[in-house]
C-alpha positions in Angstrom: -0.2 0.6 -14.9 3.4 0.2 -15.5 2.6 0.2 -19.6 0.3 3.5 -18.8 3.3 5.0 -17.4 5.2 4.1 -20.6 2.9 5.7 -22.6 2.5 9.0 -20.7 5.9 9.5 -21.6 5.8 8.9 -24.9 2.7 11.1 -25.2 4.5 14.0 -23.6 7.8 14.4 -25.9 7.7 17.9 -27.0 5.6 17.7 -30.2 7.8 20.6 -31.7 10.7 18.3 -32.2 8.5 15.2 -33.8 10.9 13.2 -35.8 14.4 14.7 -34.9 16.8 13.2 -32.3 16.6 15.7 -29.7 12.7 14.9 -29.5 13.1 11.3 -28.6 12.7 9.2 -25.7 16.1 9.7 -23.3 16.7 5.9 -23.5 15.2 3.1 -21.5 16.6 3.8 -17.9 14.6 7.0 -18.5 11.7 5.4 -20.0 11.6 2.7 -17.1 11.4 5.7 -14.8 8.3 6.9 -16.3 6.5 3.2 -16.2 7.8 2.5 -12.7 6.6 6.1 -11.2 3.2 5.2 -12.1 3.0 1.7 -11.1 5.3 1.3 -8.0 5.5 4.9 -7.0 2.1 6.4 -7.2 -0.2 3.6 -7.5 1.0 1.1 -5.0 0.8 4.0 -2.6 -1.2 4.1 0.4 -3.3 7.5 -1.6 -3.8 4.6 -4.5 -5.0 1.8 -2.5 -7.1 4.5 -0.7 -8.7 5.1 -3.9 -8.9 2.0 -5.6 -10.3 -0.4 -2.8 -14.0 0.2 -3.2 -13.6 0.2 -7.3 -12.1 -3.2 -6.3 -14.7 -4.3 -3.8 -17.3 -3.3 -6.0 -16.3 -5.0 -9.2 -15.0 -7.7 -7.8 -16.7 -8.2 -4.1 -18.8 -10.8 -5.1 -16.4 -13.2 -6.1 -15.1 -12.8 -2.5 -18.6 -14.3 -1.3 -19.4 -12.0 1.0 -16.1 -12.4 3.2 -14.9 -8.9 3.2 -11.6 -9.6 1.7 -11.7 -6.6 -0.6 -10.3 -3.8 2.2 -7.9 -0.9 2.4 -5.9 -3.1 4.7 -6.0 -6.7 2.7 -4.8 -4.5 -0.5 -2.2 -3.4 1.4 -1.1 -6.4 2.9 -1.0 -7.8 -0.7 0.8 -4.4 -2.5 3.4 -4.9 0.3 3.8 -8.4 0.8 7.6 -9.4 0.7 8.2 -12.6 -1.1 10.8 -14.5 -3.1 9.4 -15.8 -6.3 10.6 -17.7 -9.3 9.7 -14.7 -11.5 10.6 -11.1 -12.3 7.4 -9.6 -13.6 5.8 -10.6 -10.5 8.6 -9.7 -8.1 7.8 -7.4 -5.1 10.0 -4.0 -5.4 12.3 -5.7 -2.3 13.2 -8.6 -4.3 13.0 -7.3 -7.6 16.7 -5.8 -8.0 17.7 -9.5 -7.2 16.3 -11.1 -10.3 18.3 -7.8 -12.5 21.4 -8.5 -10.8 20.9 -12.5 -11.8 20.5 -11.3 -15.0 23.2 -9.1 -15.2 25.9 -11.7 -13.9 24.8 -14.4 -16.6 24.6 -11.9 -19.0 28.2 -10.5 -18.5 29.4 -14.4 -18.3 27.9 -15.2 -21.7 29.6 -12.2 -23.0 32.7 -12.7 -21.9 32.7 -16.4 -23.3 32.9 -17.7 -19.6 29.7 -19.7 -19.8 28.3 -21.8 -22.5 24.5 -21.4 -23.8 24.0 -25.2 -22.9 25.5 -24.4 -18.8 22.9 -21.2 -18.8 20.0 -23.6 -17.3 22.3 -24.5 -14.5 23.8 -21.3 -13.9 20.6 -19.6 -13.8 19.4 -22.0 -10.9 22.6 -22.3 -8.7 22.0 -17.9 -9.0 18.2 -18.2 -7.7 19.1 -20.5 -5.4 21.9 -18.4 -4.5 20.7 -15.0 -4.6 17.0 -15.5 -3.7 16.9 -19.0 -2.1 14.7 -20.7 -4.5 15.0 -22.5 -7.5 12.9 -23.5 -10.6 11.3 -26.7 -11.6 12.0 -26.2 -15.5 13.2 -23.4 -18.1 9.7 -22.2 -18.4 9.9 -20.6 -14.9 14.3 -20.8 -15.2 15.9 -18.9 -17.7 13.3 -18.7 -20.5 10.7 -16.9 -19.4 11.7 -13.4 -19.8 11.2 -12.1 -23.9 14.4 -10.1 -23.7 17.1 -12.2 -24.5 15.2 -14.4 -27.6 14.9 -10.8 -28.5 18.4 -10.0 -28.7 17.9 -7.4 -25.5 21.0 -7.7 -24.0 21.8 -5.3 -21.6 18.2 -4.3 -20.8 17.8 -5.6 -17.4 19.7 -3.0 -15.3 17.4 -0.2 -16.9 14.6 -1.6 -14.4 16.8 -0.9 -11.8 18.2 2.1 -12.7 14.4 3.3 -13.6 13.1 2.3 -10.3 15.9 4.9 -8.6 15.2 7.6 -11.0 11.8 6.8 -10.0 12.1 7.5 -6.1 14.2 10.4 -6.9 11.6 12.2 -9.4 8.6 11.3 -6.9 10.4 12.4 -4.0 10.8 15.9 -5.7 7.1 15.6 -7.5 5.7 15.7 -4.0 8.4 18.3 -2.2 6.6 20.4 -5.4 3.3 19.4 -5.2 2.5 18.5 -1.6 -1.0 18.2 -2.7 -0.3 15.0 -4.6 -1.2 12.1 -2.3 -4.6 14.1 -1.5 -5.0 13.9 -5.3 -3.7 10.6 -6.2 -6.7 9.3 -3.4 -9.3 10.7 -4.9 -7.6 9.0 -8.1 -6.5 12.7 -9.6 -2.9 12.1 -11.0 -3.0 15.9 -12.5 -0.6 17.0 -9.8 2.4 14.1 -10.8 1.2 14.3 -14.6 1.9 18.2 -14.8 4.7 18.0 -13.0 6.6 15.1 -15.1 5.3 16.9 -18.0 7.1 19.7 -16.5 10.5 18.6 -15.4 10.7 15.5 -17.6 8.8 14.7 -20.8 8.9 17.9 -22.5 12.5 17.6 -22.7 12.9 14.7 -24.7 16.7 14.1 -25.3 17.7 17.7 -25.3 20.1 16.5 -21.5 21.9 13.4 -20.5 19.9 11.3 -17.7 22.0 13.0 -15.1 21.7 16.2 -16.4 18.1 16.2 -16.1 17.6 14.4 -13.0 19.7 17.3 -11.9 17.9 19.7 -13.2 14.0 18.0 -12.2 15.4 17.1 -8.6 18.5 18.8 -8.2 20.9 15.6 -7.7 22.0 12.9 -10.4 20.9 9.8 -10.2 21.6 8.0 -6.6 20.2 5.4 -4.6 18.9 7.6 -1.2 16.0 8.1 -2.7 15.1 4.9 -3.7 16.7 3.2 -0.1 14.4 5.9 1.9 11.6 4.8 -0.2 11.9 0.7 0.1 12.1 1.8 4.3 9.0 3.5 4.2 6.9 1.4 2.8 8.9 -1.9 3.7 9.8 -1.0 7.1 7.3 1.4 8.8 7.7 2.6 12.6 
């Protein structure tokens, strides 16, 4: 889901500016926010799960042995399950931005010349343990398991961050727009959200800076309200 949302993007850069600057992706922050939309956003929704359960059930019921653990409610429970874990790509959106700021911090210290490559195994668990209570058994689970850094991807992390509050803030707007989205979405439509990031968003390429066009798709630059009102519904519900 969160690669689909990637390449929904990509597919909608105008095709009239194929091959010149101004027709590319508007870097990774942006890009994120097109992945996370789709995966956190839309299709860890309650429309989603609405939709998806009896796909689930059906493909999958069998293996459950006739117990009934396939339901709208168990999905739920697990698409909303708060929980520290050892690593990112299967961090809940609560925890998530703990794992990036982690990150971050070692990153910046590396940088600087503050810490040595041979301290970054102990400095990455005092963090965990710091930050999210936990701490791994080994580098596998510890500092090398993300592909970014072997990579030469410094600097990436905060774009998942930064995506995921782009992401509230062009959903929030998607569905002020298109108040028939969640209707859509559970019958497992995504036209509504589709057209309008094709809209507001992809057909724009790089032609405005991130804040320009988040201004101009939702009418405020990037923030963190959106995002913050979005972690309290689904996190924290009446």
């Amino acid at each position: 889901l969160h690669e689909t949302g990637h390449a929904l993007y990509t597919r909608g850069l105008p095709p009239d500016w194929q091959g010149q600057p101004v027709g590319e992706a508007l870097g990774m922050t942006l890009h994120e926010s097109q992945s996370l939309i789709i995966e956190m956003q839309a299709c860890r929704s309650d429309a989603f799960i609405h939709y998806v359960t009896p796909q689930l059930a059906e493909t999958f019921g069998k293996a459950g042995n006739g117990t009934g653990a396939w339901t709208t409610a168990n999905i739920k429970r697990l698409f909303q399950q708060v929980k520290p874990g050892l690593i990112r790509v299967y961090a809940d959106e609560v925890t998530y931005p703990l794992h990036v700021i982690l990150r971050y911090r070692l990153e910046r210290a590396l940088i600087a010349g503050d810490l040595a490559i041979a301290e970054l195994p102990g400095a990455w668990n005092e963090g965990m343990s710091r930050l999210l209570g936990i701490s791994p058994p080994d580098d596998a689970d510890g500092c090398m398991q993300d592909v970014h850094w072997p990579a030469g991807l410094f600097g990436y992390f905060p774009t998942y961050t930064l995506g995921a509050l782009a992401a509230s803030q062009f959903m929030a707007a998607a569905q002020a727009a298109r108040p028939d989205m969640p209707d859509a979405i559970a019958k497992g439509d995504f036209t509504p959200l589709t057209d309008w990031l094709r809209t507001n968003v992809h057909r724009y390429g790089s032609k405005y800076g991130t804040n320009a066009l988040l201004e101009k798709a939702t009418g405020s630059p990037l923030s963190s309200d959106a995002y913050i009102q979005h972690l309290k519904r689904r996190y924290l519900p009446d």
